[in-house]
C-alpha positions in Angstrom: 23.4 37.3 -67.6 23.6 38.9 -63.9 25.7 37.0 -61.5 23.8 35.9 -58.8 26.7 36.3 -56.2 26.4 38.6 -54.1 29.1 40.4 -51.7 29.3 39.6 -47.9 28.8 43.0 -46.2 29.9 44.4 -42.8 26.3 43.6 -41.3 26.3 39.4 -42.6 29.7 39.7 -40.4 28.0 41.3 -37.8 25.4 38.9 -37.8 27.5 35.8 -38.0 29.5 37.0 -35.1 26.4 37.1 -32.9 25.3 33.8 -34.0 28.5 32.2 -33.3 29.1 34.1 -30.4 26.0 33.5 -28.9 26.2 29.4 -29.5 29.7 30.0 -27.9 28.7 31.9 -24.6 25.4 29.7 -24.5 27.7 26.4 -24.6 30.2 27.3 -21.8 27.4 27.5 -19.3 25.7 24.5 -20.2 26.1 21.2 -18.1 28.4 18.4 -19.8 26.7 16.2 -18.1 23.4 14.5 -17.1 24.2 14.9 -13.1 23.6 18.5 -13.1 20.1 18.6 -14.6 19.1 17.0 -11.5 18.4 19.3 -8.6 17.6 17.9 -5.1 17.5 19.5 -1.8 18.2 17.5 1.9 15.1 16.3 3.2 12.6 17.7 0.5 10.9 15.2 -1.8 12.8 13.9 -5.2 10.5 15.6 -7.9 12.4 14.0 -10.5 11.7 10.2 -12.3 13.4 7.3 -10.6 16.9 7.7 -10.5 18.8 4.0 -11.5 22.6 3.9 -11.1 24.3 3.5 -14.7 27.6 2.9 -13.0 28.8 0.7 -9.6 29.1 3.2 -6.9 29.9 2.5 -2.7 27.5 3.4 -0.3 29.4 5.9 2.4 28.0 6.7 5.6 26.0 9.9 5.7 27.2 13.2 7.1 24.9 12.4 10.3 26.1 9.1 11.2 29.7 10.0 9.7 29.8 12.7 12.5 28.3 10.5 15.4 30.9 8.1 14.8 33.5 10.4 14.9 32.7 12.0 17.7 32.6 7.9 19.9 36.1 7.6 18.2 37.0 10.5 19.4 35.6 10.2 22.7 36.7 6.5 23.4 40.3 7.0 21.9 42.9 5.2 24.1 46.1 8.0 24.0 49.4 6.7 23.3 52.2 7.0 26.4 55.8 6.2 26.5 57.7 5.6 30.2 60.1 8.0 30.8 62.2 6.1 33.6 64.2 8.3 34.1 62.1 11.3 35.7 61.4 9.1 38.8 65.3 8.8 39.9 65.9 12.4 38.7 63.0 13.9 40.6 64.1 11.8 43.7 67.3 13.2 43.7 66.2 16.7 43.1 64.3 16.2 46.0 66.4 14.7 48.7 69.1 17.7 47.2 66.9 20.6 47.5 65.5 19.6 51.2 68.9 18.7 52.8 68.6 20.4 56.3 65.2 22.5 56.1 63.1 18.8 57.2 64.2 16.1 59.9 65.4 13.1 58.4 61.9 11.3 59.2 59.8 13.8 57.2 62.1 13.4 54.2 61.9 10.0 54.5 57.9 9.8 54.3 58.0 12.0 51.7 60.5 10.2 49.5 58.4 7.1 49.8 55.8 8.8 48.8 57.1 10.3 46.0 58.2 6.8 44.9 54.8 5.3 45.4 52.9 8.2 42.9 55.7 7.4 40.4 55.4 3.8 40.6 51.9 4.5 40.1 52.1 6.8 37.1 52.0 10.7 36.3 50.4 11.8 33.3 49.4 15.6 32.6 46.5 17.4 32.8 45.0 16.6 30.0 45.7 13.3 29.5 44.3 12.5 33.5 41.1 14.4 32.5 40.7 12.0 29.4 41.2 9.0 31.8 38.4 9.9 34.0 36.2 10.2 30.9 36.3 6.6 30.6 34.5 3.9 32.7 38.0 1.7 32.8 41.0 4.2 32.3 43.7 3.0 29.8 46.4 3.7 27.8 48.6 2.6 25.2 52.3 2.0 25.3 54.8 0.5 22.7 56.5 -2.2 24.4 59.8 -4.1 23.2 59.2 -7.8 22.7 61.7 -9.8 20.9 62.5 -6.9 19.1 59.4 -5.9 18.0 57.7 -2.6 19.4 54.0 -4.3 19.7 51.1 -1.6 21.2 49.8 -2.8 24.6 46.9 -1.3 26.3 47.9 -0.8 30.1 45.4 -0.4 33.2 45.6 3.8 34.1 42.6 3.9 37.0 45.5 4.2 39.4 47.5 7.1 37.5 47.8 10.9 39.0 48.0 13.9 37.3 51.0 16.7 39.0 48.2 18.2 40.9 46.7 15.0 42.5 50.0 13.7 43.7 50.6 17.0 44.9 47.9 16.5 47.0 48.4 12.4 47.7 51.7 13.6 49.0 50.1 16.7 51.2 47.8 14.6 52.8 49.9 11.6 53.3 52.4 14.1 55.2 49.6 15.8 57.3 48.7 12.5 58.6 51.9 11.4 59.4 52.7 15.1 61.3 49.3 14.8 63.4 47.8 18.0 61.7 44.4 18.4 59.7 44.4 16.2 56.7 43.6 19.3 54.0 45.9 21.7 55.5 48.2 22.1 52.2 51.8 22.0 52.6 53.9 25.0 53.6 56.8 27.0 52.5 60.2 25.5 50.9 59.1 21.9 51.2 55.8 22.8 49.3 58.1 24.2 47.0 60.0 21.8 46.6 57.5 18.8 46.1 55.5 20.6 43.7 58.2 20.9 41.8 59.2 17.2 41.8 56.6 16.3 40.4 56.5 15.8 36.5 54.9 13.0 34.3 56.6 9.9 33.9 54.0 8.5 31.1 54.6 11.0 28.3 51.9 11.4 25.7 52.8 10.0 22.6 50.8 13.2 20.2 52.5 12.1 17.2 50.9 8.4 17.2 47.6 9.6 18.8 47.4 11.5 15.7 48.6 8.8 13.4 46.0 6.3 15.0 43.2 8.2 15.3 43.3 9.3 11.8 43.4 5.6 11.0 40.5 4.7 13.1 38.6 7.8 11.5 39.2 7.0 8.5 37.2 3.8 8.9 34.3 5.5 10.3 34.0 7.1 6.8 34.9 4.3 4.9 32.0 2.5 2.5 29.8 -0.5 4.6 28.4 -1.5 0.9 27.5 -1.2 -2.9 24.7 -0.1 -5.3 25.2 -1.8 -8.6 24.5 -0.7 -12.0 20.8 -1.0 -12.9 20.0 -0.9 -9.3 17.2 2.3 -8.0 18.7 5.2 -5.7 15.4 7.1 -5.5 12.1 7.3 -7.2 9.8 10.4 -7.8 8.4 11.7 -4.2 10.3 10.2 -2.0 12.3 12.2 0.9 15.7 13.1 -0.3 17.2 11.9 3.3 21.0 12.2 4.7 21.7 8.6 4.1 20.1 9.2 0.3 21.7 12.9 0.0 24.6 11.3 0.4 24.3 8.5 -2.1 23.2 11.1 -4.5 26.6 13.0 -4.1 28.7 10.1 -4.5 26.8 8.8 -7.5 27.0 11.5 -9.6 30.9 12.0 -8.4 31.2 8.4 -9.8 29.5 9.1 -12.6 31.7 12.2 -13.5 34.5 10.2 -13.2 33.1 7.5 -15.7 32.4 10.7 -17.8 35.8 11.7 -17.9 36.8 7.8 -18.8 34.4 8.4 -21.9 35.8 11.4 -24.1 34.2 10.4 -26.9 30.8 10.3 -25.6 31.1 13.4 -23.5 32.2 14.8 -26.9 29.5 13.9 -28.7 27.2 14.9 -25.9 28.9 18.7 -26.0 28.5 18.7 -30.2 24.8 17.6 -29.7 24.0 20.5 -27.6 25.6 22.9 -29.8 23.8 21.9 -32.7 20.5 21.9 -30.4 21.4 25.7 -29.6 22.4 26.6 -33.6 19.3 25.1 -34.9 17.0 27.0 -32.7 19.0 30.5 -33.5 19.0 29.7 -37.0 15.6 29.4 -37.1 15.7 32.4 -35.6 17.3 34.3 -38.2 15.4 32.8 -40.8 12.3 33.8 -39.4 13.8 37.7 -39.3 15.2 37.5 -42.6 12.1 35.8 -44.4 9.1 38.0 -42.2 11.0 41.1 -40.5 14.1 42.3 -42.7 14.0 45.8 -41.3 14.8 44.2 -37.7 17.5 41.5 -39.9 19.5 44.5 -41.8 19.3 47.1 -37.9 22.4 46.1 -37.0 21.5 48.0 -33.4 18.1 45.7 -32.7 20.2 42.4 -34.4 22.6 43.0 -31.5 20.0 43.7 -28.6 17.9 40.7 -29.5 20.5 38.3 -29.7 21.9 39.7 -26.5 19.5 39.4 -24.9 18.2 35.7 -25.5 21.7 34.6 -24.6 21.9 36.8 -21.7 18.5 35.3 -20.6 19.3 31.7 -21.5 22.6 32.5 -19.2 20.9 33.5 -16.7 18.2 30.4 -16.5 20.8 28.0 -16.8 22.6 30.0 -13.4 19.8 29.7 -11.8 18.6 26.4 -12.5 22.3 25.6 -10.6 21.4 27.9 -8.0 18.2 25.9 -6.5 15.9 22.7 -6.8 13.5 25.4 -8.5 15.8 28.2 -9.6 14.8 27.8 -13.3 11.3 28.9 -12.1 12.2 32.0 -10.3 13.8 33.2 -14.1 10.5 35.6 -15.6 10.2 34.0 -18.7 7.8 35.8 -19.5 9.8 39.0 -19.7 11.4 38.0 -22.8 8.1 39.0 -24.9 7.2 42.2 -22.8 10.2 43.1 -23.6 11.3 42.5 -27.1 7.5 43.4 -27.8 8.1 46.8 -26.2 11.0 47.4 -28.8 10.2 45.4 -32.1 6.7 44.1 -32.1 4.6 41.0 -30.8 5.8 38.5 -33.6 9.1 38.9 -33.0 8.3 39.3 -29.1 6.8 35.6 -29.1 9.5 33.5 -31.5 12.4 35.0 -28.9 10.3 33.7 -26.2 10.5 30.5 -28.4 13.8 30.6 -28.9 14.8 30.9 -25.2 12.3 28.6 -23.3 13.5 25.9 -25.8 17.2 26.2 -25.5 16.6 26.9 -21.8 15.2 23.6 -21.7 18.1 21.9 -21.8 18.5 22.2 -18.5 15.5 20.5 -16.9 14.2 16.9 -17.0 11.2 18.0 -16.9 11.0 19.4 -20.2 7.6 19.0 -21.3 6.4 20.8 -17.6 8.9 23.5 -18.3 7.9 24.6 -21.7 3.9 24.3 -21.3 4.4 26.1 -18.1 7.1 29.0 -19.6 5.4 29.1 -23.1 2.0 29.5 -21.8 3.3 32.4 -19.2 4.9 34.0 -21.9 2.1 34.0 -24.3 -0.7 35.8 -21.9 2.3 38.4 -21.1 2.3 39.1 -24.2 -0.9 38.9 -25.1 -2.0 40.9 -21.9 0.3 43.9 -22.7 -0.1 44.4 -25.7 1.3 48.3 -26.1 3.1 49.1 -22.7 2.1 53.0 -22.0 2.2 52.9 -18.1 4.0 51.0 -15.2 0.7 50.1 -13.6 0.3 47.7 -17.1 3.4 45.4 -16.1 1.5 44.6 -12.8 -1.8 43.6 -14.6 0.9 41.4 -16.8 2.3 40.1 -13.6 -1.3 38.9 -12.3 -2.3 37.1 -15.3 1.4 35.4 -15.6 0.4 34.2 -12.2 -2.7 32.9 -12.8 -1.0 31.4 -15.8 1.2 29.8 -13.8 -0.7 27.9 -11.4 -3.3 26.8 -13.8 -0.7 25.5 -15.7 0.8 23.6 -12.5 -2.5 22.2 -12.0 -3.0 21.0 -15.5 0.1 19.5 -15.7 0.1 17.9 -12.0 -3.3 16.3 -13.1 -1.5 15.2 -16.8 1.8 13.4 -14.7 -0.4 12.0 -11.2 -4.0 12.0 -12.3 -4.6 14.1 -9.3 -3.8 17.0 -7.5 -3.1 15.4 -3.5 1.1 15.9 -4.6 1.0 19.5 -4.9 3.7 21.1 -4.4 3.1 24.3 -2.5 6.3 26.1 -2.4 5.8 26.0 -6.3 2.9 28.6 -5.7 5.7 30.6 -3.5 7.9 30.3 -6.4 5.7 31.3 -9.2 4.3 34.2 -6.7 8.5 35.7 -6.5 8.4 35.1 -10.2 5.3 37.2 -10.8 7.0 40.0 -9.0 10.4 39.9 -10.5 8.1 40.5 -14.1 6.6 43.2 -12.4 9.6 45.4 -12.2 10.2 44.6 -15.8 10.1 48.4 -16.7 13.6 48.6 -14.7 14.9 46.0 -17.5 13.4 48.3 -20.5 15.4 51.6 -19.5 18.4 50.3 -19.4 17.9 48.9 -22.7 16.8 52.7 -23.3 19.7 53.6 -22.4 22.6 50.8 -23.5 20.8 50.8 -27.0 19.0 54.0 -27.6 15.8 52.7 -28.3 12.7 54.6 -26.9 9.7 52.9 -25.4 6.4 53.9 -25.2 6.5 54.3 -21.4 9.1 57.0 -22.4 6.8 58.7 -25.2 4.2 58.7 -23.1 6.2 60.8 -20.2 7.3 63.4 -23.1 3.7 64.0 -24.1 2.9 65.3 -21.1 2.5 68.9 -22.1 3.5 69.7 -18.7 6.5 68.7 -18.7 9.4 72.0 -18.8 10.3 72.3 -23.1 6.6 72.0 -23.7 5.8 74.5 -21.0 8.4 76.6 -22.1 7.1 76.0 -25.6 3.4 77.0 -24.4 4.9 79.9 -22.8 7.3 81.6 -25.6 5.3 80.4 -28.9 1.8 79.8 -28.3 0.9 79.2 -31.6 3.0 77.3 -32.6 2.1 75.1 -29.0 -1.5 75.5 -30.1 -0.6 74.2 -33.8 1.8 71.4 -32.5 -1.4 70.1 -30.6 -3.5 70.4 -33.7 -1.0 68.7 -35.6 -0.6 65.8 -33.1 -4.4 64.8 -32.9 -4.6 65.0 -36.6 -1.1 62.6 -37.1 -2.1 60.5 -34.4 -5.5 59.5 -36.0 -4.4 59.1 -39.6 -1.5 56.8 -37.8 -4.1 54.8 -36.1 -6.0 54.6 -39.7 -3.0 52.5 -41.4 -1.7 51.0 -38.5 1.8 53.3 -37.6 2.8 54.0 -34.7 0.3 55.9 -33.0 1.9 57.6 -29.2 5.5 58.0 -31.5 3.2 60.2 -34.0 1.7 62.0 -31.7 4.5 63.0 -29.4 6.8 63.6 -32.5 4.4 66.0 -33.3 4.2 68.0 -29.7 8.1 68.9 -30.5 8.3 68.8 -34.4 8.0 72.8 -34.4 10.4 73.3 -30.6 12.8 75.3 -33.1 10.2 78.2 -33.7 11.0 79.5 -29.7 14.1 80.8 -30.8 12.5 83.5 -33.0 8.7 82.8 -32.8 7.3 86.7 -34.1 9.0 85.0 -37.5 6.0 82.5 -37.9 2.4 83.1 -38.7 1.0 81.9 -35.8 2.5 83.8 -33.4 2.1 87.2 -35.1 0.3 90.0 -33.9 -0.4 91.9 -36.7 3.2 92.7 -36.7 5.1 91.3 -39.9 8.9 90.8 -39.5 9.2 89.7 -42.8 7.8 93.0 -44.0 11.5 95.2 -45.6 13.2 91.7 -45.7 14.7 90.1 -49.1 13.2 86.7 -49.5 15.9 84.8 -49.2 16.2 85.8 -45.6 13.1 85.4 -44.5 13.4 81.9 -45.9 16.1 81.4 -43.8 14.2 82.6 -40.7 11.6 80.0 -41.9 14.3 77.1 -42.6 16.2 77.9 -38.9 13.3 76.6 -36.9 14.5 72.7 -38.3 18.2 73.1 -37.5 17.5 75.5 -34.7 14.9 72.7 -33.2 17.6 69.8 -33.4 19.7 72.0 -31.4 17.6 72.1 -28.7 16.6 68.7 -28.7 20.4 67.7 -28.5 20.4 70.2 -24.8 16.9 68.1 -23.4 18.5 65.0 -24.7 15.6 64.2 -26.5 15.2 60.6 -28.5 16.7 60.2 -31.8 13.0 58.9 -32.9 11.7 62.4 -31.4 14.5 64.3 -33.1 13.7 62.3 -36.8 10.3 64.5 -36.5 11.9 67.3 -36.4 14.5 67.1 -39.1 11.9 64.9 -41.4 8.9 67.2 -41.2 9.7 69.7 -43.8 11.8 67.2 -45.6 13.9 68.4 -48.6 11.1 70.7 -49.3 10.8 74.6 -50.3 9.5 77.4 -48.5 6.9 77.6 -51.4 5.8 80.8 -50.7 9.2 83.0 -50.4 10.6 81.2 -53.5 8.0 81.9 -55.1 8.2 85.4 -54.2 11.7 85.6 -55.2 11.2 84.4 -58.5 8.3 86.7 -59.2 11.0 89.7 -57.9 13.3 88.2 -60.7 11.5 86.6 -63.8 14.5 87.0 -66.2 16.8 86.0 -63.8 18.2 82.7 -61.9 17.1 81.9 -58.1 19.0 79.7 -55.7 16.7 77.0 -54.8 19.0 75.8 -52.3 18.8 79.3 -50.3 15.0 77.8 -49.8 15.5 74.3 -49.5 15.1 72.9 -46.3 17.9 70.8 -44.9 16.1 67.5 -44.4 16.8 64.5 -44.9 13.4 63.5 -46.8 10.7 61.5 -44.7 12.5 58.1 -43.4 9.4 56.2 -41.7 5.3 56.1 -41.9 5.4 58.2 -39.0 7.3 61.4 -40.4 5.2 61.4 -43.6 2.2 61.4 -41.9 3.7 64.1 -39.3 5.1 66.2 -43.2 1.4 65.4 -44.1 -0.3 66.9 -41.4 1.7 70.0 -40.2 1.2 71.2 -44.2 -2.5 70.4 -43.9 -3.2 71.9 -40.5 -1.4 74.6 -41.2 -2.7 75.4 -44.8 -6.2 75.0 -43.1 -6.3 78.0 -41.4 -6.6 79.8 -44.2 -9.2 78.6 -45.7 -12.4 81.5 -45.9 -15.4 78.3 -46.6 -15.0 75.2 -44.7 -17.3 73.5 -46.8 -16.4 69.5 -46.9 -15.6 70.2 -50.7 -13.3 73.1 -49.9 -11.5 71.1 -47.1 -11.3 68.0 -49.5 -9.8 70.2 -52.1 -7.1 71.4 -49.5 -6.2 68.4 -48.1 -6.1 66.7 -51.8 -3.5 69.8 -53.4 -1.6 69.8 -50.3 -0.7 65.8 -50.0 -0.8 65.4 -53.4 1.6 68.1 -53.8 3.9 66.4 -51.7 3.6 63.1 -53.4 4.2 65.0 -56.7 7.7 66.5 -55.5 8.9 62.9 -54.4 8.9 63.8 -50.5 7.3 60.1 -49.8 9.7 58.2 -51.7 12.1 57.0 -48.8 9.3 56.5 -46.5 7.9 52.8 -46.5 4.6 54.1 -46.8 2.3 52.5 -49.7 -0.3 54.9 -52.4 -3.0 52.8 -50.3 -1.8 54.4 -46.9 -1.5 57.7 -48.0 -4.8 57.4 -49.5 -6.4 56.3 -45.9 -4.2 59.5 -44.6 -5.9 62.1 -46.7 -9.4 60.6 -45.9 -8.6 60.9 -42.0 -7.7 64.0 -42.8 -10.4 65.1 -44.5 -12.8 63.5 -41.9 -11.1 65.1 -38.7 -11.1 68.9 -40.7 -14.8 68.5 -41.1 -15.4 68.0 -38.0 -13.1 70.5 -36.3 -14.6 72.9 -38.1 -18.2 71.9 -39.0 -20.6 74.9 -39.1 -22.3 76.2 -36.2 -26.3 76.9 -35.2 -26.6 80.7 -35.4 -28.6 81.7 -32.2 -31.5 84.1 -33.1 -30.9 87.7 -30.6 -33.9 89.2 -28.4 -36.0 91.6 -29.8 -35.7 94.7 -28.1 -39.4 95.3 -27.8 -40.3 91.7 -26.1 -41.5 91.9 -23.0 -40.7 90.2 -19.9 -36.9 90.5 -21.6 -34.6 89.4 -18.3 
């Protein structure tokens, strides 16, 4: 009895890896918390449900207010002096010093009183004088001594001077008593001299302006009252103001903290959503093991797809951070144009699946979100169907639009019952969306590039026959330019018969036959009567013949063509013969043994639908031409021997291509030869002897 076990290869580790990795990469972006599927924005309506508090939170002041109050704190903030009595006596002395002899003893004596009047009076600086006029009754506060205890007292400061102002009490004061003009200033050494004298007494106290204003600040900011569990913050529509803004904020900071006091839950919450995220992958897989095992077992396409969902779902959940409608701006809908582009429409629409419902997790608004991105995605891919120009993706991105807003309206309708609470940005949002899908096509070539896939956008641009190899190929082998052509409308119908991929056939067929430039007088349909093979041994004319397959990879390797372009031409002839020179060569030597492998080509055998049908029809096109009737019996007879030869020497067997296909193959075949060369009205000549002859 056969064991049922069966080894775990290198690709189940691949494909575990991307599984886990992906639930890894997809849970380290995803919020821990309810807070942050919430997205509000300062005065803009609260599209989300009512909002009840789940824990006790205090109700700050906003930014606004916070800032109003501040600045009348600031503003009506009594400074903090201490009395330096000393500077008084000091400056005095200084004075009565520095004068001596330059005044009469009667001018020094005005002065002196004066200067003891401004002290007794007070001098502050600058600043602290400019403060005091700021206020409609000038104070200040001092520490006193009393019993011991240094007790803040607020004293009266209307009369105080700054340096300057008692500068110029004292000037005018000594004008007066002189006789001269009240503003003339003071002169010389004595002006000097009482300018210098005159320093604050009251010294600001920085240090405990600093200390209490802080304190009083710190008030301003402090709560003024309490929302209690159970208790509504907002509801659905209403104006997310500063006072509310700010009661958001502090909320969910309370919350977080509550959060962290409940490991356990927050656990659980964290396990939940990565068994949300598993499940959905896992379906994934099951659906690409069980319905598309050639995607399951390409290692290349298991990587891009799963890539690209996470990157995707990374990306929504960024956004959905970013703004109050950043999950919106994310094109969806890219996700099937893409995937569709590179695997096919199936597969295109379960990885939109896939990523709408894991993206989900990051909106309360979940049943909006995935009508809304499900529906988008859908006509996107329903719309595009086979991307073969640019111009497609903007058709996609009008109808992913329309999508959009009749969606919004169907679902505004559903959640209002009417349509008065439209939001219009949401048509600005959807419109930035639309465009972003647009310029999808950047997206597919650097997939082109990073994964080596080739879209049809991509075949389509090497078809062009005027691009430079097929010019070149026009130019140095026109046969075999005139035969590729031949070849491609024939392949390209009998692909379109059995459902293959019909712009890969055809342009696999414009360069299956590029090799044949090197040495093109070597192939039939380039001859001009001229024979090279004429005086050569068989075997080297076969390898004439067999060069154009290695000599054709070569040159696709310099343009840098596909790999899917380059399968053509290394597939076409397959592990085939050049029937005709080893048959020659064994006629030239009955009795004796002939290398097959001097005539074999190098191959590999026909991997896909698409190369047999290109082996098919490059034998039957070319074999065609030699036909002398073209009777539908005798092209039926042709096209019969030649496929079923092929079939008989086991060419198909690699290919996944069924008896039933080939059988729809040969009949296209047949069909398309009888037409090409269907038999023609003879036109009768002119008589020589009519008249009237022109």
């Amino acid at each position: 009895m056969k064991s049922r076990n069966r080894k775990i290869t290198k690709k189940d580790l691949i494909r575990l890896a991307l599984l886990l990795g992906a639930v890894a990469v997809i849970l380290f972006v995803l919020p821990r918390a309810d807070k942050k599927t919430y997205s509000y924005t300062l005065n803009a309506p609260w599209i989300h449900p009512l909002l009840t508090a789940e824990v006790n939170f205090p109700i700050y002041p906003d930014s606004t207010s916070t800032r109003k109050l501040q600045d009348s704190i600031e503003r009506n903030f009594l400074p903090f002096v201490y009395l330096d009595s000393d500077v008084k006596e000091q400056n005095i002395t200084r004075f009565i010093k520095s004068i001596e002899n330059n005044v009469s003893s009667s001018e020094r004596s005005v002065i002196e009183k004066e200067l003891r009047k401004v002290y007794d009076r007070g001098i502050v600086d600058a600043a602290t004088y400019d403060h005091l006029r700021k206020q409609s009754t000038p104070k200040l506060r001092m520490f006193t001594d009393k019993d011991g205890t240094n007790t803040a007292e607020t004293i009266a400061a209307g009369m105080m001077l700054s340096p300057s102002k008692a500068y110029e009490y004292i000037d005018s004061v000594y004008n007066a008593f002189k006789g001269l003009d009240v503003d003339r200033p003071l002169e010389g050494d004595l002006a000097k001299v009482v300018n210098v004298c005159l320093t604050p007494n009251y010294i600001s106290d920085s240090e405990t302006d600093r200390k209490f204003l802080d304190e009083e600040l710190l008030v301003a900011k402090g709560a003024f009252g309490m929302v209690l569990a159970g208790q509504r913050i907002v509801d659905r529509g209403e104006i997310v103001t500063p006072q509310v803004y700010t009661n958001l904020n502090t909320y969910f900071e309370e919350l977080a903290k509550a959060n962290i006091e409940k490991k356990e839950t927050e656990s659980y919450h964290f396990v939940g959503q990565g068994l949300y995220v598993l499940i959905w992958l896992l379906t994934l897989y099951f659906f690409l093991g069980t319905y598309r095992k050639q995607f399951f077992d390409d290692t290349k396409k298991m990587i891009f797809l799963m890539s690209f969902i996470t990157l995707f779902v990374v990306f929504a959940v960024l956004m959905s951070g970013f703004s109050i409608n950043g999950l919106y701006l994310v094109p969806f809908a890219a996700v099937p144009v893409i995937v569709l582009i590179f695997l096919d429409s199936r597969t295109a629409i379960f990885a939109l699946l896939v990523t709408v419902m894991i993206s989900a997790l990051v909106t309360d608004q979940t049943l909006t979100f995935i009508f809304l991105e499900m529906t988008a995605g859908l006509v996107a891919a329903f719309s595009i169907h086979q991307l073969s120009q640019r111009s497609q993706l903007l058709r996609t991105a009008f109808f992913t639009l329309l999508s959009y807003v009749v969606g919004y309206l169907v679902m505004q309708l559903i959640a209002e019952g009417e349509i008065a609470h439209i939001q219009w940005r949401m048509l600005g949002i959807f419109s930035i969306n639309a465009v972003i899908l647009s310029f999808a096509y950047i997206l597919i070539l650097i997939v082109e590039r990073i994964f080596g896939f080739t879209s049809t956008v991509t075949l389509v641009e090497l078809s062009d026959i005027n691009n430079k190899l097929l010019r070149k190929l026009a130019e140095d082998a026109p046969g075999t330019f005139q035969h590729s052509m031949q070849v491609s409308t024939l392949a390209s119908e009998a692909a379109r018969a059995i459902g293959a991929n019909t712009q890969l056939v055809r342009t696999g067929a414009l360069y299956h036959d590029i090799g044949k430039m090197e040495s093109p007088v070597f192939f039939t349909e380039n001859q001009h009567g001229i024979n090279p093979h004429e005086g050569l041994n068989p075997e080297t004319s076969a390898q004439k013949i067999i060069s154009h397959v290695t000599g054709g990879l070569t040159l696709a390797n310099k343009w840098k063509l596909p790999k899917v372009i380059r399968d053509f031409i290394s597939e076409h002839h397959g592990k085939s013969v050049t029937r005709y020179f080893y048959n020659t060569a064994k006629n030239n030597n009955p009795d004796g043994e002939v290398d097959r492998s001097l005539f074999q080509y190098p191959g590999p055998n026909p991997q896909s639908k698409e190369t047999a049908i290109l082996m098919m029809a490059d034998a039957v096109e070319a074999a065609s031409r030699s036909l002398k009737d073209y009777t539908p019996e005798a092209i039926n007879a042709l096209v019969d021997k030649i496929v079923d030869g092929q079939a008989a020497d086991g060419l198909f067997k690699e290919a996944p291509i069924s008896y039933r296909d080939v059988e729809k193959v040969k009949d296209t075949f047949k069909k398309r030869l009888a037409t090409i060369y269907h038999s023609r009205i003879a036109y009768p000549e002119l008589h020589k002897d009519v008249k009237g002859a022109v």
